[in-house]
C-alpha positions in Angstrom: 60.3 38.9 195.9 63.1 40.7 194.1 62.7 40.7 190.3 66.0 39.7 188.9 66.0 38.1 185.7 64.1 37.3 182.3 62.1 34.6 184.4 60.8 37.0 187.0 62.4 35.5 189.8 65.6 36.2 192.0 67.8 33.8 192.7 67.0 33.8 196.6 63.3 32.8 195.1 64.8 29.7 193.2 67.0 28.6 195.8 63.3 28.6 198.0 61.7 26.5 195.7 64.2 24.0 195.3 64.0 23.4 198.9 60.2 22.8 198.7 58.7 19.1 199.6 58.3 17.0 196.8 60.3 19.4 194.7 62.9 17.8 191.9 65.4 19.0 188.8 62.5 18.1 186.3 59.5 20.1 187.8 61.9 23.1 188.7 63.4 23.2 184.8 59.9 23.2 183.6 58.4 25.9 185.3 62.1 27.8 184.7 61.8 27.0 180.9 57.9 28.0 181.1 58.5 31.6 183.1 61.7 32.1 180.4 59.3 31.6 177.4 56.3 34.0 178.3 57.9 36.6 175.7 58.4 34.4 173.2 56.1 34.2 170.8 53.1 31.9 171.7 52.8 28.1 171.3 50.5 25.6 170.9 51.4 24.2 174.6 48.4 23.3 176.8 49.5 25.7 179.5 49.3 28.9 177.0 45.5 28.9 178.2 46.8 29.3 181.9 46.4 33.2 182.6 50.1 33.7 185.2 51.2 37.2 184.8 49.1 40.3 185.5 51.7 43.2 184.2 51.2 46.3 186.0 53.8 48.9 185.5 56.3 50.2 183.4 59.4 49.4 185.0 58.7 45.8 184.9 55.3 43.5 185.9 54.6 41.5 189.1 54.0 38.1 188.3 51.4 36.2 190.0 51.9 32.2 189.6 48.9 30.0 190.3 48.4 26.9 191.7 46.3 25.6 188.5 49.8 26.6 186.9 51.9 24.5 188.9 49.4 21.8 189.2 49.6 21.8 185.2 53.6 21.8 185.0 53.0 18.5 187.0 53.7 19.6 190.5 52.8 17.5 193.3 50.0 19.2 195.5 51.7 19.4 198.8 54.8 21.5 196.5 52.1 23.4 194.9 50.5 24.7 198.2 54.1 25.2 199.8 55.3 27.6 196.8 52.0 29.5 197.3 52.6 30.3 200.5 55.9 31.3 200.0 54.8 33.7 196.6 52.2 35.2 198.8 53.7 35.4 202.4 57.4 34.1 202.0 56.8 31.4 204.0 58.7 28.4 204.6 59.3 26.2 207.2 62.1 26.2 209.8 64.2 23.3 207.5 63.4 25.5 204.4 64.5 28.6 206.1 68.2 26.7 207.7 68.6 25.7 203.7 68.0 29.5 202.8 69.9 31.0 205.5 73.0 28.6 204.6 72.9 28.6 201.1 72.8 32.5 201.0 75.5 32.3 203.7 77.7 30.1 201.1 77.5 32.3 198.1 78.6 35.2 200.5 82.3 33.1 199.7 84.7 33.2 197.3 84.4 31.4 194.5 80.8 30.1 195.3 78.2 30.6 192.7 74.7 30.1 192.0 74.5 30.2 188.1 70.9 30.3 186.4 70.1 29.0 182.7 70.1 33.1 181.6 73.6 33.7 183.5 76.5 34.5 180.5 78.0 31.3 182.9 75.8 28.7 182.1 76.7 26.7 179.2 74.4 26.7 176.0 74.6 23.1 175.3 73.7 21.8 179.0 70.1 24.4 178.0 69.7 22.1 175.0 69.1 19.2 176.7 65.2 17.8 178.1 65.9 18.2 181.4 68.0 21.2 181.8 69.2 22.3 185.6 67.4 25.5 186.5 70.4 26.2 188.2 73.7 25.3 189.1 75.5 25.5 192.1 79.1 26.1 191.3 82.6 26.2 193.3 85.5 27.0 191.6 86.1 29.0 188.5 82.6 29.8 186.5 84.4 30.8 183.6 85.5 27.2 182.5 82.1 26.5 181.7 82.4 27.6 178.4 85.7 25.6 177.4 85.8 23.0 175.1 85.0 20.3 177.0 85.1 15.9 177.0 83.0 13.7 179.6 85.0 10.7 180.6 82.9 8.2 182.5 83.6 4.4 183.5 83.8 1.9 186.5 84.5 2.3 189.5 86.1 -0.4 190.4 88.6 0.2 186.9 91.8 -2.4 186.2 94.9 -1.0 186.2 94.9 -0.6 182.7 91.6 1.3 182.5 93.3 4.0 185.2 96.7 4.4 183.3 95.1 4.8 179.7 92.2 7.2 181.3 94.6 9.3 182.9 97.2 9.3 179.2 94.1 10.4 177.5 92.7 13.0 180.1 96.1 14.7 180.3 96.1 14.6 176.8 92.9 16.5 176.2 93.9 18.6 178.4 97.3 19.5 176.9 95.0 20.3 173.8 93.0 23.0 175.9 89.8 20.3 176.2 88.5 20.4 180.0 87.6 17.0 181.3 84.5 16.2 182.9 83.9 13.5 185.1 81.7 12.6 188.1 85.0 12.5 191.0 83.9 9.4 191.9 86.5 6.4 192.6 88.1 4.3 189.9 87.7 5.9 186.3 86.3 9.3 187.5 89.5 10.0 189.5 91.8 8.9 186.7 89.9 11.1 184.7 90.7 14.4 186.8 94.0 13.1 187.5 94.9 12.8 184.0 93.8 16.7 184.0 95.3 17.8 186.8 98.8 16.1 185.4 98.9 18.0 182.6 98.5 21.9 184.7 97.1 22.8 180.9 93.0 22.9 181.4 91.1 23.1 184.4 88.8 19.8 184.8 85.2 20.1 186.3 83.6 17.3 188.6 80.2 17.1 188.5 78.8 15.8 192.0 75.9 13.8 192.9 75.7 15.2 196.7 75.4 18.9 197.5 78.5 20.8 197.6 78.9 20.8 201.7 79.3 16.7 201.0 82.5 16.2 198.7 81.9 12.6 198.3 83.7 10.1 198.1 85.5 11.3 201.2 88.2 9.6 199.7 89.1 12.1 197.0 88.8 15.5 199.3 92.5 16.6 198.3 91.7 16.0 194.7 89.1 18.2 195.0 90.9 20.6 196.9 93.5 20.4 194.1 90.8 20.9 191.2 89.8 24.1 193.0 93.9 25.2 193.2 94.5 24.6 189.8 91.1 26.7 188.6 88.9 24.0 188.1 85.1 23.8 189.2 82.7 21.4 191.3 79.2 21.9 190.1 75.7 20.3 191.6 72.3 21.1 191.0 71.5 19.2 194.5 71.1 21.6 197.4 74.0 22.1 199.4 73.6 20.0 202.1 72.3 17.1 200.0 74.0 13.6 201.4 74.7 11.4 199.1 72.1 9.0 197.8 72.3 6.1 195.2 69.4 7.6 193.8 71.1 10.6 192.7 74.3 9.9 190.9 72.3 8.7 187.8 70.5 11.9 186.7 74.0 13.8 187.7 75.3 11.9 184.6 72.8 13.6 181.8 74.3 17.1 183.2 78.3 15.4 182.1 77.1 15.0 178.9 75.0 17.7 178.5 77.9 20.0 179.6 80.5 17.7 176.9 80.5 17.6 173.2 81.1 14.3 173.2 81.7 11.4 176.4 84.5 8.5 176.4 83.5 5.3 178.1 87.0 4.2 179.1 86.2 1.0 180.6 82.5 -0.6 181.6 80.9 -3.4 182.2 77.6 -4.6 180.3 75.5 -3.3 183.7 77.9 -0.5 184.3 76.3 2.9 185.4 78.7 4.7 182.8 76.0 3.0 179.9 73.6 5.8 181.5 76.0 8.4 180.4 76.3 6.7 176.9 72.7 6.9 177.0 72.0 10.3 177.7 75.1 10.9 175.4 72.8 9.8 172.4 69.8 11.4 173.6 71.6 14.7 173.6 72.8 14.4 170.5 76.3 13.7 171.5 79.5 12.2 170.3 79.6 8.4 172.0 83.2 7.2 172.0 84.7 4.1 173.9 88.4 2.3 174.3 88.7 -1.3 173.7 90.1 -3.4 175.7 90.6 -7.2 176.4 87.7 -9.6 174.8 88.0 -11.9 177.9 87.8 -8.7 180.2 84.4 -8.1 182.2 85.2 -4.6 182.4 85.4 -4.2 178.4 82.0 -5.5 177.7 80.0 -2.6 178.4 82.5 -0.6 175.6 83.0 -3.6 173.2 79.0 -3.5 173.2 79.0 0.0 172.3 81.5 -0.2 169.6 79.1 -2.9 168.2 76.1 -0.7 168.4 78.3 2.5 166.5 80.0 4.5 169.0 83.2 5.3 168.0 86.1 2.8 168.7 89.3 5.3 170.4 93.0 4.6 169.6 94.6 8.1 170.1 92.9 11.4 171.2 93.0 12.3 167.4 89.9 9.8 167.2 88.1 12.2 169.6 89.0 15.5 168.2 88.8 14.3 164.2 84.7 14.0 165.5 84.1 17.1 167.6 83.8 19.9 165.2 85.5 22.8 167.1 87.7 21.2 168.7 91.9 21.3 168.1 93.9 19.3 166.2 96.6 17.5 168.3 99.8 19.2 168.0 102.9 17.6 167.0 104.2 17.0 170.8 100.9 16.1 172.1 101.0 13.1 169.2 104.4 11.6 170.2 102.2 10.4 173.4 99.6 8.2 171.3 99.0 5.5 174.1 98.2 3.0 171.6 99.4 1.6 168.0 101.6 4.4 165.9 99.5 4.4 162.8 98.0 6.4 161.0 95.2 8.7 162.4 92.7 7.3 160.5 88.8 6.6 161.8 87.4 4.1 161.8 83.5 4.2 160.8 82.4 1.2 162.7 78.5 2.5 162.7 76.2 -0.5 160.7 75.3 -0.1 157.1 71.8 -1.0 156.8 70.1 -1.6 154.0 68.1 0.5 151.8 64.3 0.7 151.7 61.3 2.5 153.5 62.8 1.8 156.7 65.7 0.4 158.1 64.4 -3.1 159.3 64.8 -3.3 162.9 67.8 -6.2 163.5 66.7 -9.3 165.2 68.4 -8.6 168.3 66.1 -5.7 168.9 64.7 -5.5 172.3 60.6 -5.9 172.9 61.1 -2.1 174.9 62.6 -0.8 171.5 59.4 -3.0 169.5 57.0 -1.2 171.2 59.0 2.7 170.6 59.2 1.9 167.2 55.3 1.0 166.9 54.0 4.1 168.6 56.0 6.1 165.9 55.0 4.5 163.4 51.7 4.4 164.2 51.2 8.1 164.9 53.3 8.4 161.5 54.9 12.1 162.9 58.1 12.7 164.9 57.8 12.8 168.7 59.6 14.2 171.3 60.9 11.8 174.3 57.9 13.1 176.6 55.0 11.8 173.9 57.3 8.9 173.8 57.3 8.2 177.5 52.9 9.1 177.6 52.2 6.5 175.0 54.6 4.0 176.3 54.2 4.0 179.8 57.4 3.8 180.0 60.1 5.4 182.4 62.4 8.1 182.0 65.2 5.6 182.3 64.4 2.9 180.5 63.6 5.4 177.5 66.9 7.1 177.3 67.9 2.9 177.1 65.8 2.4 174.0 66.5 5.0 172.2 70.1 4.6 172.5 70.0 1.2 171.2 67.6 2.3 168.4 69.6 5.1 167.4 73.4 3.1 167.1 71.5 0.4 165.2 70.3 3.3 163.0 66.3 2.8 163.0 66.0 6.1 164.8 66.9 9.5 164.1 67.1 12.2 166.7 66.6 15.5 164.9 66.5 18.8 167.5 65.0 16.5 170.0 62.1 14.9 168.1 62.2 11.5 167.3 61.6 10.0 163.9 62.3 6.5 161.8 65.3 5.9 160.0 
């Protein structure tokens, strides 16, 4: 093994992992944030007592991960025993190797990138969030990683009015210098790059739930092609070859918002996959904004819901920039496109005033899921971070991110650098 970077590994090494049995985002970002750590001063973590490295010369150490180590970071077995044999021999099996041989193959291209969490590439804000990508697989421009940047998320199966005012508002951002990012998937998604693409201003990034050889929906191959033309990206964390999967589109959303300061929910319905990205939007610690839309439209439910619960409601792009700190004010051109009423550019603070007191009571609405958070925390009378949540609930990962949204926009929660605490 070739040592490479601050984690001790080469990418070639990390590419061989991810293609081990059993192997998943969450188990490779925690033994990536574990190996990046080891210089760090020293925690209290359970694995500190774990001896890994046994440094041996002076121009750098050879690092000697255990089973016992990976076994603690909450590998399977079978992964365990196949990243042994691949530390001590540099074996893998004939699948493994085809992945290797083709992924290293691919990054041999133009424009093809494999970007690690230490690379000047990879965004700051995506490493901020609880499950961060070790890497990223990226085609297209790297550099556009570190724009401003907007998620823009909604159904699939949009109106006609959820595509037109997606793709005002995406070219709008974009004519401000803000890169969209969406998911290319049909309805919303495509409006979304559209919009972007319109305006020829800022690049716009699709994040993919397939691995890069699969640009899916098959539908939307040119507009892919076109985001690549016009200096754009298409990122995965999925190995190349990765088919799509139902399974996978729902994690792809945290990396959206993780990447964005802030996500718009242009149109949803109340069990609309785009209230995942809300969701992981809260537990990030981002901005939550959503357009209205008709009360006796389905597809407005999901965002009339979250403009109940405190995300903020969006007339004109002003409403997005006035709550991203960083971000531009609209110029005087740009505002002559406002898609909706010509008023003033006033917020509106929608988020519920609650009472004073010890606590804010929880409302009567509040879920039994959200009960039984709100217990534990209490209980253990200390902050806790959404892994302690998830060990004392039982619960799973997504049905936390759920919870926690809804306690947080009905403002009994507080998320404060990723710990938990009442409000």
């Amino acid at each position: 093994m070739s040592i490479s970077n601050a984690s001790g590994l080469s990418k070639t090494d990390w590419l061989c992992l991810s293609f081990l049995s059993g192997i998943g985002p969450s188990r490779l970002s925690r033994l990536y944030t574990y190996l990046s750590q080891l210089d760090q001063p020293s925690s209290t973590d359970e694995l500190d007592t774990i001896s890994l490295f046994n440094r041996s010369d002076e121009a750098g150490s050879t690092q000697a991960i255990t089973y016992d180590l990976l076994i603690a970071l909450k590998w399977p077995e079978i992964t365990a025993r196949e990243a042994m044999a691949y530390f001590s021999a540099g074996t893998l099996n004939k699948e493994q190797e085809g992945k290797r041989d083709e992924s290293l193959a691919w990054l041999e291209g133009h424009n093809h990138h494999l970007v690690l969490q230490e690379d000047g590439f990879y965004p700051a804000a995506l490493k901020e969030i609880t499950v961060a990508p070790a890497f990223l697989y990226v085609e297209g421009n790297p550099e556009i990683l570190a724009l401003p940047k907007i998620g823009i998320v909604g159904a699939r199966k949009c109106s006609r009015y959820g595509r037109d005012i997606t793709l005002q508002f995406a070219e709008q951002l974009s004519d401000c210098g803000i890169c969209v990012v969406s998911g290319g998937a049909m309805g919303v998604d495509t409006a979304a790059h559209q919009g972007a693409l319109k305006s020829k201003t800022t690049p716009t990034i699709a994040v993919m739930g397939t691995g890069l050889f699969h640009r899916y929906p098959n539908h939307n191959r040119q507009m892919f092609n076109e985001i690549l033309e016009q200096g754009g990206a298409l990122v995965s964390e999925y190995p190349l070859s990765t088919s799509p999967r139902p399974h996978l589109f729902p994690p792809r959303n945290r990396i959206i918002s993780g990447l964005s300061m802030g996500v718009l929910v242009s149109e949803a319905s109340i069990k609309s996959g785009s209230l995942i990205s809300a969701s992981y939007a809260v537990q990030q610690n981002r901005e939550v904004f959503a357009l209205p839309g008709r009360l006796i439209d389905p597809h407005s439910e999901g965002c009339h819901q979250l403009i109940r619960q405190g995300a903020t409601l969006v007339r004109h792009v002003d409403d997005i920039l006035s709550e991203c700190s960083g971000l531009p004010v609209l110029s005087e051109k740009i505002s002559e496109k406002k898609p909706y009423s010509q008023s003033s550019n006033q917020h509106i603070d929608i988020a519920p005033r609650i009472s004073s007191g010890r606590f804010n009571p929880l409302p009567e609405s509040t879920s039994d899921n959200a009960k039984a958070v709100i217990a534990v925390i209490e209980q253990e009378a200390q902050a806790m971070d959404f892994d302690a949540l998830i060990r004392h609930t039982k619960m799973d990962a997504g049905l936390m991110m759920q919870v926690l949204m809804e306690l947080e926009l009905v403002g009994c929660l507080e998320n404060r650098e990723g710990l938990y605490c009442r409000s």
